[in-house]
N, C-alpha and C positions, 0 to 999 in steps of 0.2 A: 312592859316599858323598860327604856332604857337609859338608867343614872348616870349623872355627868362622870362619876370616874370611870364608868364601865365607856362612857362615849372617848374618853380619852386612853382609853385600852385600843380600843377600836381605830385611835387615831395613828398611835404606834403598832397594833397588827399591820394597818394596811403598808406604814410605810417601813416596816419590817419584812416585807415582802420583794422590796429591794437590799435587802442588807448586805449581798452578796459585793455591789457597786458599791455600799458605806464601808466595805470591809477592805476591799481593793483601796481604795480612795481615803482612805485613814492615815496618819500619820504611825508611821512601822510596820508597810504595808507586808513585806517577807516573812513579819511576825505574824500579821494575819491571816495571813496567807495559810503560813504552817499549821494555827490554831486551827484550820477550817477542815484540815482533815490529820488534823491529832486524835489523840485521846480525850474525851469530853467529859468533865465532872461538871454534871448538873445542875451539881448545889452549890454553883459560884455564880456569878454573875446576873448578867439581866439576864429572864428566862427566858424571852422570845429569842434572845440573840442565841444562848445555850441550843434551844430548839432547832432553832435552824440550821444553825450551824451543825447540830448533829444529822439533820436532816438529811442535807446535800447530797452527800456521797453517798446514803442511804437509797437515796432515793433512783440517783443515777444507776446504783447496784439495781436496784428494785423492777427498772427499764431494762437492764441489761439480762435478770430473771427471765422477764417478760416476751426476751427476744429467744430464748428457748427454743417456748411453745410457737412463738410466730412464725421464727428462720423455719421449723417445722413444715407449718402450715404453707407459707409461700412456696417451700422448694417441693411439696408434694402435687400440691394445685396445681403448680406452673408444668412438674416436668410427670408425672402422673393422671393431674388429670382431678373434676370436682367427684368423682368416687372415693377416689384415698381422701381427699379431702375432708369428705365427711365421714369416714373411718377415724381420723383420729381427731375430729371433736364430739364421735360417739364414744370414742374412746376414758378423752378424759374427763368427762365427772367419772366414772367408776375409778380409775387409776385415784383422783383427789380422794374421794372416799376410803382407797386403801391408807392414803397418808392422815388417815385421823390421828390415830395413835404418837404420829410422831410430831403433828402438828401442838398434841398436849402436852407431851415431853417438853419440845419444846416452850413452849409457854412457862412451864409450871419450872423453868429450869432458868430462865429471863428473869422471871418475879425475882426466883431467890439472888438470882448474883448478884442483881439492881443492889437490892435492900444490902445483902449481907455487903457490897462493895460500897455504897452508899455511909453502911455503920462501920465500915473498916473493919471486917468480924474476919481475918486470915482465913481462922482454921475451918470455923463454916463454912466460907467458901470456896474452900479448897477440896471438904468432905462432899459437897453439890455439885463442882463441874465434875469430880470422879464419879461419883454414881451416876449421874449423868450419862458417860461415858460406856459406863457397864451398862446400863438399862438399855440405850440404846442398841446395843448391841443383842440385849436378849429380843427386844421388841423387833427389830428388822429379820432374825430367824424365825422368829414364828409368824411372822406375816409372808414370808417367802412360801414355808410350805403351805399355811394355808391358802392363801390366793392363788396358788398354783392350780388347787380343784376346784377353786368356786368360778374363776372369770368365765369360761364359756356359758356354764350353765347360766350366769348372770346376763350375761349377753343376749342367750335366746329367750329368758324370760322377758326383756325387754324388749321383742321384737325387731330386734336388729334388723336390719335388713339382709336376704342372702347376697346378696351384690356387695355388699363391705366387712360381712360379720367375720370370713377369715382373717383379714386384714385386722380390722382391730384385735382378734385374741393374739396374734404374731406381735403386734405391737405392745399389746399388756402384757405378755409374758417374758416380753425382753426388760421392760421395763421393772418388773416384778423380781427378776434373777436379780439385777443390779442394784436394787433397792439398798443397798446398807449404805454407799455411794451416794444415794440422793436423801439417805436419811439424817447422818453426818452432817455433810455439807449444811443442809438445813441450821440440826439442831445447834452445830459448835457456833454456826453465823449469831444463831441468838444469842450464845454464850458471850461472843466477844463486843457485839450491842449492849449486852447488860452491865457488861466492865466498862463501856462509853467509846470502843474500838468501834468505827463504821467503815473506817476507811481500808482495814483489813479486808473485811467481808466484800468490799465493794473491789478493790485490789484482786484476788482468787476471781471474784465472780465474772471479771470482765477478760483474764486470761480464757478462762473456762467458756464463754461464750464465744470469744474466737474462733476457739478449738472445736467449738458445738457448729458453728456454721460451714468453717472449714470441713469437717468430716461429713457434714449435709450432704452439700455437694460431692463430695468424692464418693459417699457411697450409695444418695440415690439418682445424680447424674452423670456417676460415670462405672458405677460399678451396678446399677438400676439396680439397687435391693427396696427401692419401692418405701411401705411404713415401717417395715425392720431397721432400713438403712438407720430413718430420723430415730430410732429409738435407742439404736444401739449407740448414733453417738451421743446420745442426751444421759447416756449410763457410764459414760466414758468419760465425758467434760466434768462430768458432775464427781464422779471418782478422782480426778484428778485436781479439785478444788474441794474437794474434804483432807485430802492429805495435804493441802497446803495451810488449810485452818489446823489441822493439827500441830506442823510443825510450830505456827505461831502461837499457839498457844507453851510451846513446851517454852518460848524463850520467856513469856509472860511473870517470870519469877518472885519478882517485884512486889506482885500482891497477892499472889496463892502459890501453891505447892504440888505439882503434878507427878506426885511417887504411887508408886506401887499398891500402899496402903490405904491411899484413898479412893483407888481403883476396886477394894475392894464391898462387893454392895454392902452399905448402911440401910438400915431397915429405913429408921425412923425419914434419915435424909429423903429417899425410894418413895415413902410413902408419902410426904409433904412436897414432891416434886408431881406425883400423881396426884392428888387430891390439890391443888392449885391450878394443876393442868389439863384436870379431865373436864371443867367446866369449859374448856375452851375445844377440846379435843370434841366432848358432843358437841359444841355451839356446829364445829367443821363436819362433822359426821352430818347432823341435822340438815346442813347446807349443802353436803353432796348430796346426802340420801335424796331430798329436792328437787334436786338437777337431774339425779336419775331417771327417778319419777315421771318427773317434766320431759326427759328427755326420752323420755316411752313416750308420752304424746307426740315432743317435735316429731317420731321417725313415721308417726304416721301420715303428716303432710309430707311426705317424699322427701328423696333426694336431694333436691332444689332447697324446699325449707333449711334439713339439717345442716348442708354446706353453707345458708345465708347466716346460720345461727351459729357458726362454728367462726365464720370471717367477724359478725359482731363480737362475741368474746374476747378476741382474740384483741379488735382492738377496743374494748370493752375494759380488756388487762389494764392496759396502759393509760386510756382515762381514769381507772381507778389507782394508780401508782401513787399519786400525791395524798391518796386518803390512805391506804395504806402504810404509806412513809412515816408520814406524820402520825399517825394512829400509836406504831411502833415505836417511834420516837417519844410518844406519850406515855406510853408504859416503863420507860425506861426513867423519861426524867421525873415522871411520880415515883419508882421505883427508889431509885437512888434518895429520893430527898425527905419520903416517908422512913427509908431508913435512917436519915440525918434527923431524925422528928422536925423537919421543916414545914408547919401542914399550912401554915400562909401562903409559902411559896408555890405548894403542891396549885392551891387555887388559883395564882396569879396567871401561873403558865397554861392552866389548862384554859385560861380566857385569852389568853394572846395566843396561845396553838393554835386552838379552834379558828379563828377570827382569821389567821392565815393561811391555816389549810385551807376553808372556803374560800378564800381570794384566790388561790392557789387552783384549785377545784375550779371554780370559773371560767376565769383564762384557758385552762386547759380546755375546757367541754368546749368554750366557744371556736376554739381553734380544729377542734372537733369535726363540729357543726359545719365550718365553712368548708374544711378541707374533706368532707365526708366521704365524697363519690371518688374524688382520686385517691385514698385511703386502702377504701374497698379493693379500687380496682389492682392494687397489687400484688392482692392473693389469686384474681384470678383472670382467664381470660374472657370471662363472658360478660359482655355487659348487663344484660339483662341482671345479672346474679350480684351484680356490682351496686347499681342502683336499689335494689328489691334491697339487699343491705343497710346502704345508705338512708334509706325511706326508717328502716325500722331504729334505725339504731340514735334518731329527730327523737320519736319518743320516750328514750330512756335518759335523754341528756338534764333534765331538771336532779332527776335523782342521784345523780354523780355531787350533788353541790351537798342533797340531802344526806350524802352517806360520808358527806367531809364531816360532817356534824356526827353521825354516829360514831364513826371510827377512832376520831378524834375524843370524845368522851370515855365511849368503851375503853380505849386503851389508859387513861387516868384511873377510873375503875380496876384495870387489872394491873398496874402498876401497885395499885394499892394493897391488893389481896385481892380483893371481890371481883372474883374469875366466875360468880354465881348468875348477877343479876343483867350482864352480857348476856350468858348464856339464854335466860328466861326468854329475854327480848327478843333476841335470834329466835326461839324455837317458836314463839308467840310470831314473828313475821311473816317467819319463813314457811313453818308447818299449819299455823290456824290461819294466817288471812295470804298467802301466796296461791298455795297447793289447791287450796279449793276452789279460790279463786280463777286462776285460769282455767280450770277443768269448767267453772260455770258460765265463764263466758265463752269460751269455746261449743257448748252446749247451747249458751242461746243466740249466737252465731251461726248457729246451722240453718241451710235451707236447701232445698233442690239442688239450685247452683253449686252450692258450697256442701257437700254432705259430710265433710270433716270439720264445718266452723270457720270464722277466718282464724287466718295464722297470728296474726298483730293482738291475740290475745296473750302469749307467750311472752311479747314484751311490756305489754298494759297492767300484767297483771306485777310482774318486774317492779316498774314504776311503783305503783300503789304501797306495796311491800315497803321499798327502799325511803318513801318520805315518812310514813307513821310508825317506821323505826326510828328514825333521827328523833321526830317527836316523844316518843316514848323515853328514848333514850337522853334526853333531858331532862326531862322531870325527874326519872330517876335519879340522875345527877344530882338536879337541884336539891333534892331530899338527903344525900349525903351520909346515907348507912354505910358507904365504901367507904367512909372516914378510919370506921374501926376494928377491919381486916387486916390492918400491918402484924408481919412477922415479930 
C-alpha cells in the first residue's frame, strides 16, 4: 500500500518529469539554464530537481554511447549486407565480457569520488582518481595480451557460424588492440560523474560520436573495409574522447590534485577501489557470460534469428537509456550525500528517482511500441527481418519499465557502498532463473516442425528475468542493510 506522503512524492515525480519546461520557464531562466549542465552537488536542493537535472545530459551522452554500436550496425546491414550484421552482434557479448574488469574500476572508483567529494576529503580524493588512473592502465595491458589468445578459440566454442566467424575475430581483435582508448573514456567519464560533471562526459562523448559515424562511412562505404572499418573507427572516436576527459580533468584543480605522486599506486586506495568494484564488475561478467551462453543458442536458429537479435539490442540499448541514466545518476547522488551523512535525503531522492525513471521508462517503451516496424526497418533492407524484429521485441517492452525499478535502486545501493547485494540479485536472475530458463523452453518447444524450439523463447525468458529482478530488488531495498556500507 501506498501512504499519502509517499502519494504526494508520487505527485511531484510525475510532475517532475517535465522540469525541463519549469526550468526554462522560471524566473532567471539563463541561470537555469546554465545550472542544467553545470556541475551538480547533490546535497543541495530538492532532490528530484538535483536528479534530473544531473540526469539530462547524462543521459543524452548515454543515447549518443548508444549510437556507437548502432551507426555500426546500420552502416554494415545497409552497405554489407545481414551476414556482417550478424557478425558484429555475435561479436559483442564477448567484447562486453572483456570490459568486465573495467566496468569494476569503474564503479568502485564513482563510489569513492561521490563520497570522498560529497565529504570534501581533498587529499582522498585526489589519492583515488590517481590510482585510478594507474590501475587502469595496468588492467587494459593485460587484457590486451590476454584476449589476443582466447577470442578465436571462444568463438569456435561457441559455434559461430563459418559464414561470419572471420568477421567477428577481425572485429574483436581491432577492438581488443585499442582497448586502453575505450577503457579510459569509460572509466575518467565515471570520474567526472562522481565529481557531479555530466556535462563534460556528455560534451567528448558527442564530438567522439561524430567522428565514429564520420569514419563509418568513409571506411566501410568508401574504402569497403567491411567490420574492421566499424571497429577501427570505434577505437579511434573513443581514443580521442579519453584524451579530452583527461585534459579536463587536469584543469579540475579546484577540488583534487592531479600530480605525479598520486599517480603513484596506493595499495590501500587500489584495493578499496577493487573490492567496491569487483561486485559490480562480476554483477557484468555474470551478464555477459549469459549472453554468451545465450548466444550459443541464438547461433543455432541461423542467420535470420542472430541478425533479428542483434537489430532488437541495438534498439534494446536505447529503450534502456533512461534506466540506465537514472540508475547512474542514483549512485552518484547517494554517493555524494551518504558522504555528507545525509541518510534522510539519501531516501527522499531514491523515491522520487525511481517514480521518474518509470514515468520516463514508459513513455519511452511506448514510443517504442508504436514506432517498432519502422525502427527495425533501418538496420535493414529486408522486411521480413524488419517485422520478425518488431514482433519480438512487443515482448520484452513490460520489462523495460521493470528494470527502471531495478536500476534505479541498485544504483542507491551502490552509491551507498553495498556493490554486494546488486551483485547477488544480478547473478540470482541472470544465472538461476534466465539461463535455465530459456534452455527449458526452448526444449519444450520443440516438435517436428520446429526441431530447434521456437526462437520467442530467447525473449520470454528475457522478460521473466527482468521483472523478479525489479521485485527482488525492492525488498532488498526496503530492508536497508545498504544503510551501513558508507566509506
Amino acid at each position: 500500500m501506498i501512504d499519502e506522503s509517499e502519494k504526494a512524492v508520487g505527485v511531484e515525480g510525475a510532475g517532475s518529469f517535465f522540469c525541463l519546461t519549469y526550468l526554462i520557464g522560471s524566473q532567471g531562466m539563463l541561470e537555469k539554464i546554465k545550472s542544467l549542465f553545470g556541475q551538480v552537488d547533490m546535497t543541495q536542493g530538492r532532490p528530484w530537481e538535483r536528479i534530473v537535472v544531473f540526469t539530462i545530459p547524462m543521459l543524452i551522452g548515454n543515447i549518443a554511447q548508444q549510437m556507437y554500436n548502432t551507426v555500426d550496425s546500420i552502416v554494415v546491414g545497409k552497405y554489407e549486407g545481414d551476414n556482417a550484421l550478424a557478425a558484429v552482434g555475435s561479436a559483442s557479448p564477448i567484447f562486453n565480457l572483456l570490459l568486465v574488469l573495467f566496468v569494476g574500476i569503474s564503479m568502485g572508483a564513482g563510489i569513492m569520488v561521490s563520497q570522498y567529494y560529497g565529504s570534501r576529503d581533498r587529499e582522498n580524493l585526489s589519492r583515488t582518481i590517481g590510482s585510478t588512473i594507474t590501475l587502469t592502465a595496468i588492467a587494459s595491458l593485460l587484457l590486451m595480451v590476454a584476449g589476443t589468445f582466447a577470442i578465436r578459440p571462444v568463438l569456435e566454442l561457441l559455434d559461430t557460424p563459418e559464414s561470419i566467424i572471420d568477421w567477428c575475430t577481425s572485429y574483436l581483435m581491432i577492438l581488443l588492440w585499442g582497448i586502453i582508448g575505450l577503457a579510459y573514456y569509460n572509466i575518467l567519464c565515471g570520474i567526472l560523474r562522481g565529481l557531479g560533471d555530466s556535462l563534460s562526459a556528455l560534451v567528448y562523448l558527442l564530438i567522439a560520436t561524430v567522428i565514429n559515424i564520420v569514419l563509418d562511412l568513409w571506411f566501410v562505404a568508401g574504402l569497403h573495409m567491411g567490420v574492421s572499418g566499424v571497429a577501427l573507427a570505434t577505437v579511434i572516436a573513443q581514443l580521442i574522447s579519453a584524451v579530452l576527459c583527461v585534459v579536463k580533468l587536469r584543469k579540475m584543480t579546484e577540488f583534487f590534485d592531479l600530480k605525479a605522486q598520486y599517480l603513484k599506486p596506493d595499495k590501500v586506495t587500489m584495493l578499496t577501489v577493487i573490492r567496491l568494484g569487483l561486485p559490480s564488475g562480476i554483477t557484468q561478467a555474470i551478464f555477459s557470460l549469459a549472453m554468451v551462453v545465450v548466444q550459443s543458442l541464438t547461433n543455432s536458429f541461423g542467420e535470420m534469428i542472430i541478425a533479428a537479435n542483434v537489430i532488437i539490442m541495438r534498439v534494446d540499448g536505447f529503450a534502456m537509456m533512461p534506466n540506465f541514466s537514472f540508475g547512474t545518476a542514483m549512485t552518484t547522488y547517494a554517493g555524494q550525500n551518504v558522504g555528507a551523512r545525509q541518510m534522510d535525503r539519501v531516501k527522499q531522492g531514491a523515491k522520487e528517482g525511481t517514480l521518474i525513471a518509470v514515468g520516463t521508462s514508459a513513455v519511452i517503451t511506448g514510443l517504442i511500441l508504436l514506432f517498432g516496424p519502422y525502427l527495425m526497418g533501418i538496420f535493414t533492407n529486408t522486411k521480413e527481418l524488419a517485422q520478425l524484429s518488431a514482433n519480438m521485441m512487443r515482448i520484452l517492452a513490460l520489462g523495460y519499465i521493470a528494470m527502471a525499478v531495478t536500476q534505479s535502486l541498485s544504483g542507491v545501493m551502490r552509491g551507498a557502498g553495498d556493490t554486494v547485494t546488486p551483485m547477488w540479485i544480478s547473478l540470482l536472475t541472470t544465472v538461476a532463473i534466465r539461463v535455465p530458463l530459456v534452455y527449458a523452453l526452448v526444449e519444450k518447444t520443440k516438435t517436428p516442425e520446429l526441431p530447434q524450439g521456437r526462437y520467442e523463447s530467447l525473449w520470454i525468458s528475457l522478460l521473466c528475468a527482468w521483472v523478479l529482478g525489479a521485485l527482488i530488488t525492492f525488498i532488498f531495498y526496503r530492508l536497508g542493510r545498504w544503510k551501513k556500507k558508507a566509506l
